[in-house]
N, C-alpha and C positions, 0 to 999 in steps of 0.2 A: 504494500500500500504506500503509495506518493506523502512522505510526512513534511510538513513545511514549520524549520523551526526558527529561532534566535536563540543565540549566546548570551546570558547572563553577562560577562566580558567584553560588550560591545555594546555601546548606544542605539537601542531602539527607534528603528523611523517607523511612524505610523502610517500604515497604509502595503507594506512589504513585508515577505518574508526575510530574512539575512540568508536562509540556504532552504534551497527544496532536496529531498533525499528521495531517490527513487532507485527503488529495488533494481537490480537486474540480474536474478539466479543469485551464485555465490558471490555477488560483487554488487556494490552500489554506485551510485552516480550521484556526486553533490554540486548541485549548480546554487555557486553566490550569484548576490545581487552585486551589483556593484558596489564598491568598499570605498569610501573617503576618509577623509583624515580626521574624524571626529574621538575623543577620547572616550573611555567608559562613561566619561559626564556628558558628553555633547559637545566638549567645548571643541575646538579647531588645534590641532597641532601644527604649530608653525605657520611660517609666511614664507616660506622657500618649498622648492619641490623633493629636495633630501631629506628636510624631515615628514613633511606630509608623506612622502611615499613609507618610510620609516612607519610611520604610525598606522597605515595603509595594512601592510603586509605581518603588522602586529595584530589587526583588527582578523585578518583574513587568518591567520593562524590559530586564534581563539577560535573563530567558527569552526574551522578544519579540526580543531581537538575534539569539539565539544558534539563531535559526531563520530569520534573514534578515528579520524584521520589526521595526516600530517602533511607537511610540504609538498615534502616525496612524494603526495597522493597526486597532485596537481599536474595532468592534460593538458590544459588551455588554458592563456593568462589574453585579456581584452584591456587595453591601454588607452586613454582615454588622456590625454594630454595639451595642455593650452598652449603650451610654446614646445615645438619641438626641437628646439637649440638643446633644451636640457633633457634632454635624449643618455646622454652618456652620465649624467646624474641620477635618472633613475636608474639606468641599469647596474651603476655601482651598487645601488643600495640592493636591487633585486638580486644580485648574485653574491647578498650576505647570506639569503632566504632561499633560492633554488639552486639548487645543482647545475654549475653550468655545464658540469660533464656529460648530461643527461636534461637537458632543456626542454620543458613545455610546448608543443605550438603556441605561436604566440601572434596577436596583432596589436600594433601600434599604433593610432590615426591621431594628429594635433586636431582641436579642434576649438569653435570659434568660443565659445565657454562651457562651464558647468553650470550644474544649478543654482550655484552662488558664486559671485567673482574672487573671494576669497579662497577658494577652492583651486586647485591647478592638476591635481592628477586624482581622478578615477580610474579601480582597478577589479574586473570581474571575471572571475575561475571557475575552469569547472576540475572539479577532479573528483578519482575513479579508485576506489577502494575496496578490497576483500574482504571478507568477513572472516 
């Protein structure tokens, strides 16, 4: 059965699931929403895209626990970014957090903003775990 949860470890938006979990046999499929930089509180992490991403890939790792997955679980990484000069800033931070030996698919697209201008990088994964 499709179970659609949230992480205690991550601020609540009303209106969204934070991950849908969807059976498949001996493996599951965990599709996030897309992840911003907001702390356990709401509040915004940073005004630069190092630590937003930082805080990003903090948030998406609490969900990933909190379904019995990890990192390592993660398939596909959906990149969502306002200026793409800082392209080689996120991906510092992201190859603290994924294996670059073994990398995700991944897409990248700059775009014209997010849902707040204070905001500069959106991040949405899916990833694929065993029971």
């Amino acid at each position: 059965m499709i179970q659609f949860k949230n992480s205690e470890k991550v601020f609540e938006i009303k209106g969204l699931s934070q991950v849908v979990e969807i059976p498949m046999g001996n493996q599951k499929m965990l599709v996030l929403s897309g992840q911003i930089p907001l702390n356990q509180k709401g509040e915004l992490a940073g005004h630069d895209v190092k630590t937003q991403t930082v805080q990003i890939f903090e948030n998406i790792k609490s969900i990933l626990e909190s379904c019995g997955a990890s990192l390592n679980d993660i398939v596909k990484l959906g990149v969502f970014i306002t200026d793409i000069s800082q392209t080689a800033v996120y991906r510092e931070v992201r190859d603290q957090y994924i294996n670059p030996e073994t990398p995700p698919a991944s897409t990248l697209l700059e775009v014209k903003g997010l849902f707040r201008p204070d905001i500069f990088i959106e991040i949405e994964v899916t990833a694929v775990v065993s029971h």
